[in-house]
C-alpha positions in Angstrom: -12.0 1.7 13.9 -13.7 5.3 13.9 -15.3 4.7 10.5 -16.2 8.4 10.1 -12.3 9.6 10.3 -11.3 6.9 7.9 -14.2 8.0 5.5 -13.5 11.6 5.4 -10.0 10.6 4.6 -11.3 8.3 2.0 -13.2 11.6 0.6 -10.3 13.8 0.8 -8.0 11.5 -1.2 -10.4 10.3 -3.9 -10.7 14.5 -4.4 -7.1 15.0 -4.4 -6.8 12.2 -6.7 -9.2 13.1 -8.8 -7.7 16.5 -9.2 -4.3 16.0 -9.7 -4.9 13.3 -12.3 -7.7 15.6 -14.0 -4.4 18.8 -13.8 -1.4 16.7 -14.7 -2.7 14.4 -17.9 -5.1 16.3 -19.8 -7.9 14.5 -21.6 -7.0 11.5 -23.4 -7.4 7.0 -23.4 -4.4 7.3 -21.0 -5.9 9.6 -19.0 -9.2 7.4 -18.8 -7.3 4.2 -17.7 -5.1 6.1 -15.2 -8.6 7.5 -13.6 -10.2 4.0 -14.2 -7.0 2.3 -12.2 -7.0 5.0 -9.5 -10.5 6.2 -8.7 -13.1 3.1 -9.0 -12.1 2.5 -5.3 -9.9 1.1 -2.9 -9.1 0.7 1.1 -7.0 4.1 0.9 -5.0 2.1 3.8 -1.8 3.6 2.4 -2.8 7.4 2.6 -4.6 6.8 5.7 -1.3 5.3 7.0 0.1 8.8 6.1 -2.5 11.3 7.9 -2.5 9.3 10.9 1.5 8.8 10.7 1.7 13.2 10.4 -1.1 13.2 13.5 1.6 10.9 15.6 4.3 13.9 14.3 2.4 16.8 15.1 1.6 18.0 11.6 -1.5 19.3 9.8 -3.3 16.9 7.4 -2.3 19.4 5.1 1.3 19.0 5.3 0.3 15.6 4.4 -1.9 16.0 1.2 1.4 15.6 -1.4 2.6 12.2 0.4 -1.2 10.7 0.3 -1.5 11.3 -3.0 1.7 10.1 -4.2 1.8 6.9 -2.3 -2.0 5.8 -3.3 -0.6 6.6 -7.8 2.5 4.3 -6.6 0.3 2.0 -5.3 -2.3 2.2 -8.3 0.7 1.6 -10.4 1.5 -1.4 -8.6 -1.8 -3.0 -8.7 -1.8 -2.7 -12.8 1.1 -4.3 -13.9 0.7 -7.3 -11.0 -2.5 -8.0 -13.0 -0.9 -8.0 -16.7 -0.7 -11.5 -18.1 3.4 -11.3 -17.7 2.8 -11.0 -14.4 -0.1 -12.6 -12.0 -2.3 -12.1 -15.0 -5.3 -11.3 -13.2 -8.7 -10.7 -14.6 -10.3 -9.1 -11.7 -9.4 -6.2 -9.8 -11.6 -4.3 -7.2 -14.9 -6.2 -8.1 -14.2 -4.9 -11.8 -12.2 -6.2 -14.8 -8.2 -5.2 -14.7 -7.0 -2.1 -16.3 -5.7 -4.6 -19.2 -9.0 -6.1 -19.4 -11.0 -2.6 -19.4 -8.6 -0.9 -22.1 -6.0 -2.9 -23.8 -2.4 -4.3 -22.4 -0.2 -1.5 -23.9 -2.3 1.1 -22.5 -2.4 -0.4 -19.1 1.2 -0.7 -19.2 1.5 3.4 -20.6 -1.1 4.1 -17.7 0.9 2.3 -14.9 4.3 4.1 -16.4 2.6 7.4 -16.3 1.2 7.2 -12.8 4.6 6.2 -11.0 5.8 9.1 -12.8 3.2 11.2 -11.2 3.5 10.4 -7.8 7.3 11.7 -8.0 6.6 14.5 -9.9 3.6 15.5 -7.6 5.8 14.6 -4.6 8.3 17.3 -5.6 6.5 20.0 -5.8 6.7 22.9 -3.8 4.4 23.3 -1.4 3.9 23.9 2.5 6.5 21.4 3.2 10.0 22.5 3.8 13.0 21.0 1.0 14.0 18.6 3.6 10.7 17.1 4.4 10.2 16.6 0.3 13.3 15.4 -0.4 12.9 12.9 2.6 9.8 11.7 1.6 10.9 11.3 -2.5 14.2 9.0 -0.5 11.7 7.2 1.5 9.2 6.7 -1.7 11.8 5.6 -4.0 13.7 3.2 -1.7 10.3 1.6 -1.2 9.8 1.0 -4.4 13.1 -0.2 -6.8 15.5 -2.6 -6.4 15.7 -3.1 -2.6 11.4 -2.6 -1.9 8.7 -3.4 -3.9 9.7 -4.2 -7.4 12.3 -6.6 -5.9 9.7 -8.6 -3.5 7.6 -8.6 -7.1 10.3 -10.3 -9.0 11.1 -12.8 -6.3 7.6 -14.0 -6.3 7.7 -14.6 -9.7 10.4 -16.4 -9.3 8.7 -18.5 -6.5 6.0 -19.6 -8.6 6.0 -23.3 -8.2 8.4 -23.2 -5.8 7.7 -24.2 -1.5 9.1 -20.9 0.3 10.5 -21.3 3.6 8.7 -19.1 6.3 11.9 -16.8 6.7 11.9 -16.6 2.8 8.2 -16.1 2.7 8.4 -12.8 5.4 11.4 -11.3 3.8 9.8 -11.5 0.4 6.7 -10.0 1.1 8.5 -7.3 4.0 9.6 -5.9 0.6 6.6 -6.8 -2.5 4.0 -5.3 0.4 5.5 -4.5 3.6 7.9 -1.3 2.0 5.4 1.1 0.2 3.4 0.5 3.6 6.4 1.5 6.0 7.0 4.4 3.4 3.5 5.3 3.9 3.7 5.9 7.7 7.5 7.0 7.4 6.4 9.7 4.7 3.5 10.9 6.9 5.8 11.0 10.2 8.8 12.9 7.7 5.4 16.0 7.7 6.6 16.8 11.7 9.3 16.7 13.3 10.0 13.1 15.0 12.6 12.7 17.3 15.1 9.3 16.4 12.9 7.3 18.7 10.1 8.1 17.5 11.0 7.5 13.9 12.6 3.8 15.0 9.0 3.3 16.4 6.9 4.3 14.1 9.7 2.0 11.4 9.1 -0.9 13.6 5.3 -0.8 13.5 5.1 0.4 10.0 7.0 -3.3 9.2 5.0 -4.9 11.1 1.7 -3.3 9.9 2.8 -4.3 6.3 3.9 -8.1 7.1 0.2 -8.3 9.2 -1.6 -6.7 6.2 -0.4 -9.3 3.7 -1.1 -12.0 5.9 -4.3 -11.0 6.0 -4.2 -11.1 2.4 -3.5 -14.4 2.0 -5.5 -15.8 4.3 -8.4 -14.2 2.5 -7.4 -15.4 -1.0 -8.4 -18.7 0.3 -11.3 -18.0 2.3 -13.2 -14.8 1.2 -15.5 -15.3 -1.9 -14.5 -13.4 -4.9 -17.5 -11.2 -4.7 -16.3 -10.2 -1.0 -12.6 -9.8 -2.1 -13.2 -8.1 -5.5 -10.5 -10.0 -7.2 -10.2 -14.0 -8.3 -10.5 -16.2 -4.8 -7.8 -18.6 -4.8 -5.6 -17.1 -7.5 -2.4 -17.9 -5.0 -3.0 -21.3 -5.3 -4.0 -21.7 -8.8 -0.4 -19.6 -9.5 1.4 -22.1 -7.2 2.8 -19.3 -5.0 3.5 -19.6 -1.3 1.3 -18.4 1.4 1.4 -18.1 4.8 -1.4 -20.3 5.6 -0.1 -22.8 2.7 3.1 -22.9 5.4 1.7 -22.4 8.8 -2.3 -23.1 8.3 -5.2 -21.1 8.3 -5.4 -20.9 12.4 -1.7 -20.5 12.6 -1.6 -18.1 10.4 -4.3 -15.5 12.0 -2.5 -15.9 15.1 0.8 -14.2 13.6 -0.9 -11.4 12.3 -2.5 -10.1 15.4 1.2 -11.0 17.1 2.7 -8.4 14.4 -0.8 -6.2 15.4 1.0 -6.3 19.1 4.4 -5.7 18.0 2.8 -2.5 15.7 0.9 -1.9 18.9 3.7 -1.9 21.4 6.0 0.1 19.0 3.3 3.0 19.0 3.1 3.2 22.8 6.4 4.6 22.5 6.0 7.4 20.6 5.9 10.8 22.0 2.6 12.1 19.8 -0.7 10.8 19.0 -1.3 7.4 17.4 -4.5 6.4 18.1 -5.4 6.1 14.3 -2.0 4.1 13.8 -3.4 2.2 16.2 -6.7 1.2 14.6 -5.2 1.2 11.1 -3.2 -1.6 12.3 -5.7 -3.9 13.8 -8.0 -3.1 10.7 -4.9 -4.3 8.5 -6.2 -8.0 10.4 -9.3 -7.3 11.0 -10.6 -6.5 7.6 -12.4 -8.5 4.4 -11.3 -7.2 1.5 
């Protein structure tokens, strides 16, 4: 992975994030667990996902500032509420106590309200992006999201709790809890060019296959990363009673179909027409990473 690109990126959204949080909610508690939830740090996977998806299209990191920033508050959102005690009731987040934990349930909840609010709201805005390419990318966002992306694959795994998952049930759970606001990610950065229909089927393909490897990845370090390494509770999958892919196919097993999905990410990107080289090396760092 070319460590300096990704931390530049890193720099540049933490900045933007700061700044539109800092413009958009004034000073006040909800404004102080919004920045706590947001900005005590993070992979940036999903914004990174974004530049390097606009680079494959031909566009400017510029014309890709609004989707970054929107799909890293969406995702911030996401990780609050999976930690309140209704739902995974999670302690830990990011080597650091939850939002919940930090500030108080009601406020967490107000915070993760207000930054899903944001991220459409900033997504809208009018900026060097033409009206189709914002009104594609607040489709993309919000399909990724509601009742056919992520806060679906969220209620069916509560609903799972307890519960042995077939492997079929397992991937098409997660292709939506996980897997969607990661396929938005690239889809929203490609939607900054000017992709031909191949190339956006491509870039589709590997984007669902990036998210599915990424959350194996996940669970196979839930059981074997320390919690010190992982920043959140070790083994919280089990203790909840949740399937996993290595609960299904085995630690071993389980490795070797995320780098297969790595391949298929892989092969999908040969075929587009522009750049992808960090596509590429997001992809295998999806697998490759321990946190």
């Amino acid at each position: 992975m070319d460590q300096d690109w990704l931390e530049q990126i890193r720099i540049r959204i933490d900045q933007a994030l700061d700044n539109s949080l800092g413009r958009h909610l004034g000073d006040s508690k909800l404004l102080d667990a919004a920045r706590y939830s947001v900005l005590r740090g993070g992979k940036r996977l999903r914004p990174a996902l974004v530049y390097a998806a606009a680079d494959a299209a031909g566009a400017s990191p510029h014309a890709a500032d609004t989707a970054a920033i929107a799909v890293e508050l969406l995702h911030a959102y996401s990780l609050i509420h999976d930690d309140l005690p209704a739902m995974d009731d999670d302690a830990l987040r990011r080597g650091q106590p939850t939002t919940h934990i930090a500030f108080d349930e009601a406020t967490a909840i107000l915070a993760g309200d207000a930054l899903q609010a944001l991220a459409f709201s900033i997504l809208g805005e009018a900026d060097i992006r033409t009206d189709r390419m914002r009104v594609k990318q607040l489709n993309l966002l919000g399909e990724a999201v509601g009742f056919r992306g992520m806060a679906l694959g969220q209620a069916i795994d509560l609903e799972s709790e307890g519960k042995a998952l077939s492997l079929d049930a397992l991937k098409a759970m997660h292709a939506k809890k996980t897997g969607a606001l990661i396929t938005a990610s690239v889809l929203m950065g490609a939607a900054c060019g000017n992709p031909s229909d191949d190339d956006w089927d491509a870039l589709t393909q590997a984007g669902r296959a990036i998210g599915l490897a990424f959350q194996i990845q996940d669970d196979i370090l839930d059981e074997t990363a320390p919690t010190e390494t992982l920043g959140k509770t070790q083994g919280r999958d089990k203790m909840l009673g949740k399937s996993t892919f290595p609960s299904l196919l085995g630690l071993k097993a389980s490795e070797k179909e995320a780098y297969a999905l790595v391949e298929i990410a892989q092969g999908a990107l040969a075929r587009v027409a522009g750049d992808t080289t960090m596509l590429e090396q997001l992809a295998r760092l999806s697998v490759e990473r321990t946190n």
